[in-house]
TIPA-136940 format. One line per 4 residues: number of its first residue (from 1); for each residue x, y, z of N, C-alpha, C, O, CB. Coordinates in Angstrom, 2 decimals. Glycine has a CB too. Example, Ala and Ser with C-alpha at 12.3 -4.5 7.8 and 13.67 -1.06 7.14 Angstrom:
% TIPA-136940
1 = 13.19,-5.69,7.80,12.30,-4.50,7.80,13.20,-3.30,7.80,14.24,-3.32,8.46,11.31,-4.47,9.05 | 12.85,-2.25,7.08,13.67,-1.06,7.14,12.90,0.03,7.87,13.41,1.14,8.04,14.08,-0.60,5.72
This chain:
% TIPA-136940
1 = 62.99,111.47,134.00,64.18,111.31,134.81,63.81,110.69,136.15,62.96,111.35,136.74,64.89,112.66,135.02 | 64.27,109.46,136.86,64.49,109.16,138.08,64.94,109.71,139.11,66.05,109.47,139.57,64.93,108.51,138.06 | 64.25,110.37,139.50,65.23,111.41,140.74,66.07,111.83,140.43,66.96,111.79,141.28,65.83,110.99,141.89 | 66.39,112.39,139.35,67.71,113.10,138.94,69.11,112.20,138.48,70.29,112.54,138.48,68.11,113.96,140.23
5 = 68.76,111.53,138.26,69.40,109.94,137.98,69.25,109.76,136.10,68.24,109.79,135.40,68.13,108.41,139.04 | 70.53,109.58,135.76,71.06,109.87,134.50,69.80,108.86,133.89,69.49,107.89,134.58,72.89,109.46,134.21 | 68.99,109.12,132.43,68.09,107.98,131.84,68.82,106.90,130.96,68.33,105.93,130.38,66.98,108.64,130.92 | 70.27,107.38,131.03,71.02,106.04,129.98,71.49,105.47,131.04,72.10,106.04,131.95,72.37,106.34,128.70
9 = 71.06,103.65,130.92,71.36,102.55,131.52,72.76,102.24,131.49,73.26,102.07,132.60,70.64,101.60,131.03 | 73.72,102.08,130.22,74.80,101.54,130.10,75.56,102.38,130.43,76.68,101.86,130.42,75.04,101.03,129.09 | 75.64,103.61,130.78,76.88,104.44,131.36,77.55,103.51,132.70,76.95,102.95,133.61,76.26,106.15,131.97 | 79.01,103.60,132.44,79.66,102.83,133.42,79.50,103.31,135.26,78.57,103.98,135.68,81.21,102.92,132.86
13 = 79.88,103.13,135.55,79.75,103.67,136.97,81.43,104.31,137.41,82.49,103.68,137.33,79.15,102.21,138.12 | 81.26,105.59,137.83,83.13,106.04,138.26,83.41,104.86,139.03,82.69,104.30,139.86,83.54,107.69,139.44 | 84.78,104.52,138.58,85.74,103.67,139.51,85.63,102.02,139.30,86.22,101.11,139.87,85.35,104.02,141.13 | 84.52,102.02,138.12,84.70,100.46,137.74,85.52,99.77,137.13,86.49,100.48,136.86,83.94,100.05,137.18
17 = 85.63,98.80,136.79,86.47,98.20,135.54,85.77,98.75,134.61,86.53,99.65,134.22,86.59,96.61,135.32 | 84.62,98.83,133.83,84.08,98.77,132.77,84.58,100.58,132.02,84.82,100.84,130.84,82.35,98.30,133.13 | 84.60,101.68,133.43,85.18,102.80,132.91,86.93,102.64,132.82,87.47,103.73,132.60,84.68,104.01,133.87 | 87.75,101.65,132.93,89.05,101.47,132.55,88.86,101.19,130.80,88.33,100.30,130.14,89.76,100.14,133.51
21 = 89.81,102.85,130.36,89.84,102.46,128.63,91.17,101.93,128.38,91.86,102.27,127.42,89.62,103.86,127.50 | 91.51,101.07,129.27,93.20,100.65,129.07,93.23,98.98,128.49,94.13,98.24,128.10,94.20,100.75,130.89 | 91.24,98.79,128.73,91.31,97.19,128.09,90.98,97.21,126.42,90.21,96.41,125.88,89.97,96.08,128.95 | 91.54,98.02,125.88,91.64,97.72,124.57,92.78,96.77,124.35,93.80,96.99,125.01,91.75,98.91,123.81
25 = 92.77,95.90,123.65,94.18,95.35,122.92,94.12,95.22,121.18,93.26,95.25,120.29,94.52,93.65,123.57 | 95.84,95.06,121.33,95.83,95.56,119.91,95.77,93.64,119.38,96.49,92.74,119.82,97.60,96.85,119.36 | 94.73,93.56,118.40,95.03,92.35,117.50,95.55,92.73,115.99,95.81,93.93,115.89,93.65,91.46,117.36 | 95.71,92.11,115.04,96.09,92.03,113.91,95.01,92.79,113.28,95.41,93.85,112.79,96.35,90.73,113.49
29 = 93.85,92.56,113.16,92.75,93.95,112.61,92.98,95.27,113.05,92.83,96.37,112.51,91.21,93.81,113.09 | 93.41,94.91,114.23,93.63,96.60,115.19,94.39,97.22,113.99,94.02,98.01,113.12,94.88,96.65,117.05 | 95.80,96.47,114.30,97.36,97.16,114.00,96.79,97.18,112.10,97.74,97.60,111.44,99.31,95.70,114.62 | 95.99,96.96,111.49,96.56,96.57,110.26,95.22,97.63,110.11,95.23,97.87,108.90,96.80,94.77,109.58
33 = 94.13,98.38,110.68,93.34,99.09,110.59,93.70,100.68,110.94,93.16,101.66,110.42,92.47,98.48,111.22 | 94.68,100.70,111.90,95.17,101.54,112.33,96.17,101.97,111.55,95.93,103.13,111.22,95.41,101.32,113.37 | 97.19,101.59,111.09,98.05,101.56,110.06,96.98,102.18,108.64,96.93,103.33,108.19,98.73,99.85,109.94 | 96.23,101.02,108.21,95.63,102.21,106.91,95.00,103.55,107.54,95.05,104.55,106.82,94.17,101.46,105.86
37 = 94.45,103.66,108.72,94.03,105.28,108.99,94.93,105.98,108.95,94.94,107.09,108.42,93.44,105.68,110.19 | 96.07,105.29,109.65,97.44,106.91,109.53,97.84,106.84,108.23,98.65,107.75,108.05,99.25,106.85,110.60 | 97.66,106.20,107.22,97.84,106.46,105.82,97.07,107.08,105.19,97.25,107.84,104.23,97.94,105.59,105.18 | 95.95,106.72,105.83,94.69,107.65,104.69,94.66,108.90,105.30,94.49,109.87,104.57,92.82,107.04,104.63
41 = 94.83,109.11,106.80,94.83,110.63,107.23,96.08,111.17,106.59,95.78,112.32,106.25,94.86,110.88,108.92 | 97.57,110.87,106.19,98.76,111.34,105.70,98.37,111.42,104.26,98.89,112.42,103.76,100.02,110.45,106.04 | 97.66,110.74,103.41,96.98,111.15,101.87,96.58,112.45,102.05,97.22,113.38,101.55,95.61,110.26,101.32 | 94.98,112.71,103.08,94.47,113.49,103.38,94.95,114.88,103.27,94.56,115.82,102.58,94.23,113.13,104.24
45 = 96.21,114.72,104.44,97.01,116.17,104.69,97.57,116.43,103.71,97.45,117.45,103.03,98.02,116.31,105.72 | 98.27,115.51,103.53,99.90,115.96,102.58,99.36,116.24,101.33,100.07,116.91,100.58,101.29,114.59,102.30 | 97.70,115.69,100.73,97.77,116.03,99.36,96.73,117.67,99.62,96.90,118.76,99.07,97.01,114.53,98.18 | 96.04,117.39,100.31,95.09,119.07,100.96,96.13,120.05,100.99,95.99,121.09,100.34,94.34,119.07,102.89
49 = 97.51,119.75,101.89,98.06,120.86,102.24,99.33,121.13,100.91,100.02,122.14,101.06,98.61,120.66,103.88 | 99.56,120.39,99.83,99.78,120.36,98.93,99.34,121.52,97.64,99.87,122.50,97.13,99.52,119.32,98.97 | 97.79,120.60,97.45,96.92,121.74,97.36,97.05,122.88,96.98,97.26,123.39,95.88,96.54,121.96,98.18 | 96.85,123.43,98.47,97.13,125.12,99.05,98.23,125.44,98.45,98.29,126.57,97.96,97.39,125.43,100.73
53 = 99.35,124.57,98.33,100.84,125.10,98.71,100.96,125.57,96.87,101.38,126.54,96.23,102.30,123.51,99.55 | 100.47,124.55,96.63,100.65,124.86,95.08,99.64,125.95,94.06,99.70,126.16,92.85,100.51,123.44,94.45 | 98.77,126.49,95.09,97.78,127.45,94.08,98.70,128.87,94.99,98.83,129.92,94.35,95.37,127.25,94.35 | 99.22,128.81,96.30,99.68,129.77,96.94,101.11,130.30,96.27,101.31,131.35,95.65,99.74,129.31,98.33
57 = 102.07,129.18,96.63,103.49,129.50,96.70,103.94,128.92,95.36,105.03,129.36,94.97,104.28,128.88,98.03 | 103.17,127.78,94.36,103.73,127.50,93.42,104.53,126.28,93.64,105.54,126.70,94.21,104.34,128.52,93.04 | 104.63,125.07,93.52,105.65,123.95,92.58,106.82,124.01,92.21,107.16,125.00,91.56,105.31,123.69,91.45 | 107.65,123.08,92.48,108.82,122.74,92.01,108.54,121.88,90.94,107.76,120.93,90.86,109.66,122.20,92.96
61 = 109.47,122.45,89.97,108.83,121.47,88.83,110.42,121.20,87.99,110.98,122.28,87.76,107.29,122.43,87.63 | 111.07,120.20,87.59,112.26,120.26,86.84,112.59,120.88,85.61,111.88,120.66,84.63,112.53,119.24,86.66 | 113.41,121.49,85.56,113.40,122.37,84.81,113.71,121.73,83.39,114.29,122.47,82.59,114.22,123.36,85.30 | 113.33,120.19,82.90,113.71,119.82,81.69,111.98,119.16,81.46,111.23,118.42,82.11,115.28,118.69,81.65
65 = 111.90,119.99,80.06,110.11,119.59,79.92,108.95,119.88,80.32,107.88,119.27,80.29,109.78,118.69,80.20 | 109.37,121.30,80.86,108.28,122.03,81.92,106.84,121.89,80.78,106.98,122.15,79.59,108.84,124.12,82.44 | 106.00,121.61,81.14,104.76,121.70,80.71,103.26,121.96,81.46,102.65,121.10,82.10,104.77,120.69,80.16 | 102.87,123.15,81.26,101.68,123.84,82.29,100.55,123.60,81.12,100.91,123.20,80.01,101.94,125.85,82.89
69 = 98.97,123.89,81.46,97.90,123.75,81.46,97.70,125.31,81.57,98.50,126.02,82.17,97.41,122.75,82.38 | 96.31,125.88,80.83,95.95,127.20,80.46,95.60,127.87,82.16,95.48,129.09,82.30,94.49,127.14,79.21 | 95.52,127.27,82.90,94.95,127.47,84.11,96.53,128.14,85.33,96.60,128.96,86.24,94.11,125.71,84.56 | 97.23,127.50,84.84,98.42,127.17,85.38,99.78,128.68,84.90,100.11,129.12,83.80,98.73,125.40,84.62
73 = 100.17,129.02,86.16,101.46,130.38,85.96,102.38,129.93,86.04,102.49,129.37,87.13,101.68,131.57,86.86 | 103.86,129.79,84.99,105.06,129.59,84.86,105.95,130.65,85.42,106.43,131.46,84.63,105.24,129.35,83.63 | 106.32,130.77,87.05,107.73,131.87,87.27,108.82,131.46,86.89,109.08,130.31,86.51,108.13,132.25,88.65 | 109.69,132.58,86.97,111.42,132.06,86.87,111.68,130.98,87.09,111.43,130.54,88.22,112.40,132.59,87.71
77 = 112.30,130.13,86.09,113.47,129.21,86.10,114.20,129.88,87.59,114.53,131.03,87.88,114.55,129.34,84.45 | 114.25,128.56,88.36,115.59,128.87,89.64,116.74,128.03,89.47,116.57,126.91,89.01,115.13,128.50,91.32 | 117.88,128.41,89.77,119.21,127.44,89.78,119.06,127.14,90.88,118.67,127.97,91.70,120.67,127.91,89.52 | 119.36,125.70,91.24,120.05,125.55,92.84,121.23,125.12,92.86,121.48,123.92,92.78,119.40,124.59,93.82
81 = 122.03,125.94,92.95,123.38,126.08,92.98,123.80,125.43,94.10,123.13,125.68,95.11,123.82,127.39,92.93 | 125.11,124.32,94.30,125.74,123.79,95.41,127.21,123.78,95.21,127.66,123.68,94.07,125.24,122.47,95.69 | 127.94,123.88,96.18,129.16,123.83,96.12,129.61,122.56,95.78,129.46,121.45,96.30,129.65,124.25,97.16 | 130.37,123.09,94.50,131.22,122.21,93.84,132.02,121.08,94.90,132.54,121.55,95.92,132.26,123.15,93.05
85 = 132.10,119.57,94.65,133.00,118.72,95.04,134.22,118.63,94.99,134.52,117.96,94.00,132.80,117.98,94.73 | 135.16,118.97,95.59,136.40,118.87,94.98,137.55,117.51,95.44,137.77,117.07,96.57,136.99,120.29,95.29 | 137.76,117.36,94.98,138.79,116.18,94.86,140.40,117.06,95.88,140.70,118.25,95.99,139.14,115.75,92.61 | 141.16,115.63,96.51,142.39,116.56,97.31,143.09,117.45,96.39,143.50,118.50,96.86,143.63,115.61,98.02
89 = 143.28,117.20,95.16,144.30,118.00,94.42,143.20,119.36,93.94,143.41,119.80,92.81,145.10,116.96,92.95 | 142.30,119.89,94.59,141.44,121.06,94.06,140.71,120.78,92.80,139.93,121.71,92.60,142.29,122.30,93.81 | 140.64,119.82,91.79,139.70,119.25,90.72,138.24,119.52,91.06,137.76,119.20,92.14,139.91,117.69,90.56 | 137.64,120.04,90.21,136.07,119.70,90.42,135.41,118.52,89.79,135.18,118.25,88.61,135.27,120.79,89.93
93 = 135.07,117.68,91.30,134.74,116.55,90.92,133.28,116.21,90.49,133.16,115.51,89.49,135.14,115.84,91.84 | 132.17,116.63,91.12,130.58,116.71,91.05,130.09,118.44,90.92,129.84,119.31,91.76,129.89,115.93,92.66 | 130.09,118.42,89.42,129.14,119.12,88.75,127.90,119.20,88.45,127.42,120.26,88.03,129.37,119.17,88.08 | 127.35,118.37,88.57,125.93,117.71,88.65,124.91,117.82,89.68,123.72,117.50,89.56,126.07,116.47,88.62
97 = 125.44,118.26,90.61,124.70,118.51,91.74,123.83,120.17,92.01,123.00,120.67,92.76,125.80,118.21,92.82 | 124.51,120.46,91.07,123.43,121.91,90.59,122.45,121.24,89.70,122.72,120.46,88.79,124.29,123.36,89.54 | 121.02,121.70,90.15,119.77,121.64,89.22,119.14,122.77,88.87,119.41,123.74,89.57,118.78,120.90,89.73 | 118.27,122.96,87.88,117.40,123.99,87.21,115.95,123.46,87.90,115.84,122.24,88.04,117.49,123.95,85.32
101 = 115.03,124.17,88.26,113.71,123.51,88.21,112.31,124.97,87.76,112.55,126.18,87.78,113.50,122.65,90.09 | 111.65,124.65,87.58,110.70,125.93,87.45,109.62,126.06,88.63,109.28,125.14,89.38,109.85,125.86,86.00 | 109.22,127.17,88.65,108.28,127.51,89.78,106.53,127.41,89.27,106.18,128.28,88.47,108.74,129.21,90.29 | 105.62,126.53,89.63,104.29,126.65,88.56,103.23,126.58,89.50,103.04,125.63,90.27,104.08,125.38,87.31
105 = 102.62,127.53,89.42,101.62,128.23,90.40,100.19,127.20,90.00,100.28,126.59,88.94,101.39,130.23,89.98 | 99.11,127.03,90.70,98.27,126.19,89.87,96.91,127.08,90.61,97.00,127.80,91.61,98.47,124.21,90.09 | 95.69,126.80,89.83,94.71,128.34,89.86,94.12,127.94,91.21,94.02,126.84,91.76,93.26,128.68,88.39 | 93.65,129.56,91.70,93.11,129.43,93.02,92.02,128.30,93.69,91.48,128.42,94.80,92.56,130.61,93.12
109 = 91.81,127.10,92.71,90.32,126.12,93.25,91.55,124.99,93.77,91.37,124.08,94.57,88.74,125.34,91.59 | 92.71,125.32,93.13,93.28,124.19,93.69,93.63,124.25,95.58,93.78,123.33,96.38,94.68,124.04,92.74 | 93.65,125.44,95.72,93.37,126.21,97.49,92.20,125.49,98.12,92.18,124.84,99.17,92.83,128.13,97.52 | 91.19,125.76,97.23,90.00,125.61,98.06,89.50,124.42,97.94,88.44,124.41,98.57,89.01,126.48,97.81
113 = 89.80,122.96,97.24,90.26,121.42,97.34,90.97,121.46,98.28,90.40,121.18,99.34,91.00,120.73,96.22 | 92.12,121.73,98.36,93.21,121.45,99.17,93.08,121.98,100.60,94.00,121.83,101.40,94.38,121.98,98.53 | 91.96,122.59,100.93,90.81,123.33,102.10,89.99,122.55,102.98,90.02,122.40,104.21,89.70,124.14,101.42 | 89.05,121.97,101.85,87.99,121.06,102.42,88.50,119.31,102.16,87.76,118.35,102.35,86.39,121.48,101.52
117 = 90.06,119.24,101.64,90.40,118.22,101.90,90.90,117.84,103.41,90.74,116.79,104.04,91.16,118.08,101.01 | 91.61,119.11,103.78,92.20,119.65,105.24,91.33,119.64,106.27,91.52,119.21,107.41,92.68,121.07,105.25 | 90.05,120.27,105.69,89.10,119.64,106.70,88.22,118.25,107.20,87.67,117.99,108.27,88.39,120.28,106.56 | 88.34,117.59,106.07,88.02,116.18,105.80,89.19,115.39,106.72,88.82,114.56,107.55,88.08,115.83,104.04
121 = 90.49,115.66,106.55,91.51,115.22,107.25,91.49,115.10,109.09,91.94,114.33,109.93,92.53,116.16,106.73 | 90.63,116.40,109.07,91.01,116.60,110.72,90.16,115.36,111.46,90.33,115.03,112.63,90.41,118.37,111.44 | 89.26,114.76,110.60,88.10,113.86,111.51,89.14,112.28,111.04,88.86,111.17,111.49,85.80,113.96,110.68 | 89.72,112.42,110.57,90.43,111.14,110.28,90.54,110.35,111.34,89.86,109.35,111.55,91.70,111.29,109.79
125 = 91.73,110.95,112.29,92.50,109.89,113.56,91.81,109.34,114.36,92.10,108.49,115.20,93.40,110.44,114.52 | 89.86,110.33,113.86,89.37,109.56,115.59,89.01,108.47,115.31,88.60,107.68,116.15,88.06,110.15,116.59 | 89.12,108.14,113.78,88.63,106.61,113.42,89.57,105.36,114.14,89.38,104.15,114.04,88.74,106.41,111.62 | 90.77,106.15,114.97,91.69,104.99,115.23,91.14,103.84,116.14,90.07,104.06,116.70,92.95,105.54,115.89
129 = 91.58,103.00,116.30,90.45,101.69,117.54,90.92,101.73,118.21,90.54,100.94,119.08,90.09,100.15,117.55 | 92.30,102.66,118.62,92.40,102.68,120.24,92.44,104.08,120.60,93.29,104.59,121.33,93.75,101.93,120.89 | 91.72,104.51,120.18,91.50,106.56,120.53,91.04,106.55,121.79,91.73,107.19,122.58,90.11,107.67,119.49 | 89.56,105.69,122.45,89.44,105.54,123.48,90.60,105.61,124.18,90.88,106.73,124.61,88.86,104.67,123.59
133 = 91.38,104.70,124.44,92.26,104.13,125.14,94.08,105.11,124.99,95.10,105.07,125.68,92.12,102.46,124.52 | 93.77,105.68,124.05,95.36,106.39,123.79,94.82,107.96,123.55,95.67,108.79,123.85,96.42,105.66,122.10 | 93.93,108.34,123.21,93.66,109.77,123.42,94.34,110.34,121.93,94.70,109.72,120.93,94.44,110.43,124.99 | 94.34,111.36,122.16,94.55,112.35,120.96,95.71,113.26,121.09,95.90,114.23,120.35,93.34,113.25,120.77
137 = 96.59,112.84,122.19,98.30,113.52,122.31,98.76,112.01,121.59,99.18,112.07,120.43,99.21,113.97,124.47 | 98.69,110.76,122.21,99.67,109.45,121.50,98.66,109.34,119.98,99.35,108.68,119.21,99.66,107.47,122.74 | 98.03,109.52,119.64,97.73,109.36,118.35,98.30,110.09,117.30,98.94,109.76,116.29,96.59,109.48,118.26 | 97.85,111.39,117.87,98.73,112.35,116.72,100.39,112.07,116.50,101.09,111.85,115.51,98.64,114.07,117.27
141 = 100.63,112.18,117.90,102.31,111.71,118.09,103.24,110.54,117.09,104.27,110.58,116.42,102.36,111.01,119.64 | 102.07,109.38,117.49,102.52,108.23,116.12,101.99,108.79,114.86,102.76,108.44,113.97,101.77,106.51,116.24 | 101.40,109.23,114.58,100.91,109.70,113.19,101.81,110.80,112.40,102.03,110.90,111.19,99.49,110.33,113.38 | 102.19,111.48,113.34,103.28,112.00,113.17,104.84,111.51,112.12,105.58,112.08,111.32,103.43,112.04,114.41
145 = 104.73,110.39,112.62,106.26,109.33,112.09,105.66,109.29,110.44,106.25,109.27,109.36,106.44,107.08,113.10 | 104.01,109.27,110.87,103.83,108.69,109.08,103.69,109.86,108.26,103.95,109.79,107.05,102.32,107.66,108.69 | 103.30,110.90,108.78,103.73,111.56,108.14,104.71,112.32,107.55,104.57,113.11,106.62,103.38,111.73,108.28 | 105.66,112.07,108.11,107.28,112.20,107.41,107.67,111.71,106.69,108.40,112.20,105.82,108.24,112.02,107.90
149 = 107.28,110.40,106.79,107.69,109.63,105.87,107.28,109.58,104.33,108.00,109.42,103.34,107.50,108.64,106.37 | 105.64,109.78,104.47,104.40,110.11,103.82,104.74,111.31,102.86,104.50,111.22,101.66,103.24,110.47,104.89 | 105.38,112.57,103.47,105.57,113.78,102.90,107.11,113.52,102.02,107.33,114.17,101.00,105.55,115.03,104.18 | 108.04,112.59,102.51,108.69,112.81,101.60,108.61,112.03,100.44,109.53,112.23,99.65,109.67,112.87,102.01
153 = 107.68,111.11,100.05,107.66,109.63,99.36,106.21,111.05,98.66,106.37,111.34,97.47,107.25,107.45,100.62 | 105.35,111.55,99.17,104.65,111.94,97.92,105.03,113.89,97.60,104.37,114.63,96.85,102.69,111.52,98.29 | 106.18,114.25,98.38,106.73,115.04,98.04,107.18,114.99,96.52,106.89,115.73,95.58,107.51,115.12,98.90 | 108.08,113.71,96.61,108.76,113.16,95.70,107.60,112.89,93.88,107.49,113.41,92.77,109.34,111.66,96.64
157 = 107.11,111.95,94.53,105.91,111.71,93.34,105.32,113.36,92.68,105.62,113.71,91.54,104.30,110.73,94.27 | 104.78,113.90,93.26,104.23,115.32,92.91,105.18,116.17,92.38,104.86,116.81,91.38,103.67,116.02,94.04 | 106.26,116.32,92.85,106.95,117.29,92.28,108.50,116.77,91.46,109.32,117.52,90.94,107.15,118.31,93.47 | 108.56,115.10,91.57,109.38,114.78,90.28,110.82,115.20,91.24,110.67,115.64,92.38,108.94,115.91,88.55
161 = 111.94,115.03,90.75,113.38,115.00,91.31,113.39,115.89,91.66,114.18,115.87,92.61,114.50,114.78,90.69 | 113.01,116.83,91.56,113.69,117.97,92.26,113.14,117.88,93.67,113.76,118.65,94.41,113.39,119.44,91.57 | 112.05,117.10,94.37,112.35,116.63,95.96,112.53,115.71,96.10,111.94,115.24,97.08,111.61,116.70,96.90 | 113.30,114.88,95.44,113.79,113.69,95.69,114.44,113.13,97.38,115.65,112.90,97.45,114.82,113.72,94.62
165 = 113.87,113.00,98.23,114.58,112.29,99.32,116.23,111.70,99.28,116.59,110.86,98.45,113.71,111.13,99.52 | 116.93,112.16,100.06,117.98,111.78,100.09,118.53,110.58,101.49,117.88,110.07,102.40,118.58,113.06,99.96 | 119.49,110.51,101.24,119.87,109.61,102.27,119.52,109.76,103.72,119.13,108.76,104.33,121.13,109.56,102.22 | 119.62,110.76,104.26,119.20,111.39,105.69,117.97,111.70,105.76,117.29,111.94,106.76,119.86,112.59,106.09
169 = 117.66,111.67,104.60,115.40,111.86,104.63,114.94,110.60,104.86,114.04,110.40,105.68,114.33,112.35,102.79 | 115.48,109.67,104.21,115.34,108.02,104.23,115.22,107.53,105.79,114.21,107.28,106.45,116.82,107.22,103.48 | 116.73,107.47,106.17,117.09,107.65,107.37,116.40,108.28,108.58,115.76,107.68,109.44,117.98,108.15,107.18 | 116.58,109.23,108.53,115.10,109.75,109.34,113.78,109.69,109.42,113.14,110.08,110.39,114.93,110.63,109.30
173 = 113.27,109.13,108.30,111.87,108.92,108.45,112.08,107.16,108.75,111.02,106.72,109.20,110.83,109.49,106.91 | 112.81,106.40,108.66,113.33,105.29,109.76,112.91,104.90,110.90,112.12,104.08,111.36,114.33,105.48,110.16 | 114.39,106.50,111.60,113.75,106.92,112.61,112.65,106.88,113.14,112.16,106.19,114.04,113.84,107.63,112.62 | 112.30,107.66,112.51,110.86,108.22,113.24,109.60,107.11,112.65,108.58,107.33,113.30,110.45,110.16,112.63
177 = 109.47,106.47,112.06,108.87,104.96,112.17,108.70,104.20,113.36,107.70,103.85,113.98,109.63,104.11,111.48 | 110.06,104.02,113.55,110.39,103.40,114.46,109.71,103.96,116.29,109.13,103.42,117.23,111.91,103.46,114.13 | 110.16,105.13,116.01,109.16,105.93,117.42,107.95,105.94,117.28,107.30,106.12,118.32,109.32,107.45,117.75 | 107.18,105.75,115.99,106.14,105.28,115.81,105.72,103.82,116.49,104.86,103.93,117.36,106.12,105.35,114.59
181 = 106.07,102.76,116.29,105.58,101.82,116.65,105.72,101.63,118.26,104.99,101.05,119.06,106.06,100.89,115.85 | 106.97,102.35,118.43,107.65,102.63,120.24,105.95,103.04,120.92,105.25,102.19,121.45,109.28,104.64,120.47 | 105.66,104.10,120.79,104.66,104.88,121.01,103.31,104.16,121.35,102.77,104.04,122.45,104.59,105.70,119.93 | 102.85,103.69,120.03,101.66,102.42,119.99,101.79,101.26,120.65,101.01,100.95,121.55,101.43,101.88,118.70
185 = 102.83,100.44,120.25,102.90,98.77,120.92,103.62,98.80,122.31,104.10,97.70,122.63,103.93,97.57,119.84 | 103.85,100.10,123.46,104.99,99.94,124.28,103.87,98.73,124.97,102.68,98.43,124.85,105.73,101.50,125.27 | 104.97,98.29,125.70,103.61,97.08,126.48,103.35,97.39,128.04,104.09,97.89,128.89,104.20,95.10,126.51 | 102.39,97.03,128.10,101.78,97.48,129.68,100.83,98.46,129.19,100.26,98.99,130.14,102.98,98.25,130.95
189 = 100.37,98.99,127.81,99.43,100.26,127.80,98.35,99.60,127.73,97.28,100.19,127.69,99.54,101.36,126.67
């Protein structure tokens, strides 16, 4: 040590330009690198915390063609009952809007995948290329949007119609897209 004088050369000096992390900019590798991380971190979660959800609390599964694996617990058939549509003259118009689905538990390793996938997940975001520069409140924040969107699009895939996204899920994860990119590209950051 030099008189007490740090032995790494390239540390910036307080108050330079070189310690300003605000000169990142975003190019087309940035945005198009950054974009697959908040996808691969939203795989990460949503299928880890999936996982869990499904060796814990059990699956929605439709109730036409249920088919489990020796590993796998079949609960009660559930109705989801909705109030009937009615037309002005009191007719019931949408009957259909009640579904059957089954409940299917899947064995405890699917927890402990869905564990060390969760933990695999958490190191994801710092891969972003402007973490320096945006920190770990605006990262999560935009990552956030994708994962809404993320959860209902592989909600959907995994568990078949019965979480089918509806119009206001659509809609809202839009939304929140949209505050996504607000967040990342505002200009002046």
């Amino acid at each position: 040590m030099n008189g007490g004088q740090s032995s790494i050369s390239n540390q910036p000096k307080p108050g330079s330009d070189e310690n300003d992390n605000s000169s990142f900019q975003w190019t087309t590798a940035a945005i198009v690198q950054s974009i697959a991380i908040f996808i691969l971190a939203g795989f990460a979660e949503i299928i880890g915390g999936w996982l869990v959800w499904a060796a814990v609390k059990g699956i929605r599964m439709d109730g036409s063609g249920v088919e489990t694996d020796e590993n796998s617990e079949t609960h009660d058939t559930v109705r989801n009952d909705t109030t009937p549509v009615l037309a002005p003259d009191n007719d019931v118009v949408d009957t259909e809007s009640a579904s059957e689905y089954s409940i299917i538990k899947k064995p405890w390793y699917f927890a402990l995948l869905g564990s060390m996938t969760l933990v695999a997940y958490g190191f994801i975001p710092c891969l972003q290329p402007s973490s320096a520069s945006d920190g770990f409140a605006r990262i999560y924040a935009a990552y956030g949007g994708f994962f809404i969107i993320m959860s209902f699009l592989l909600g959907w895939a995994l568990e078949g119609q019965s979480a089918k996204p509806d119009v206001g899920d659509f809609v809202g994860g839009v939304i929140c897209l949209i505050g996504v990119f607000v967040i990342m590209f505002w200009p002046g950051r």
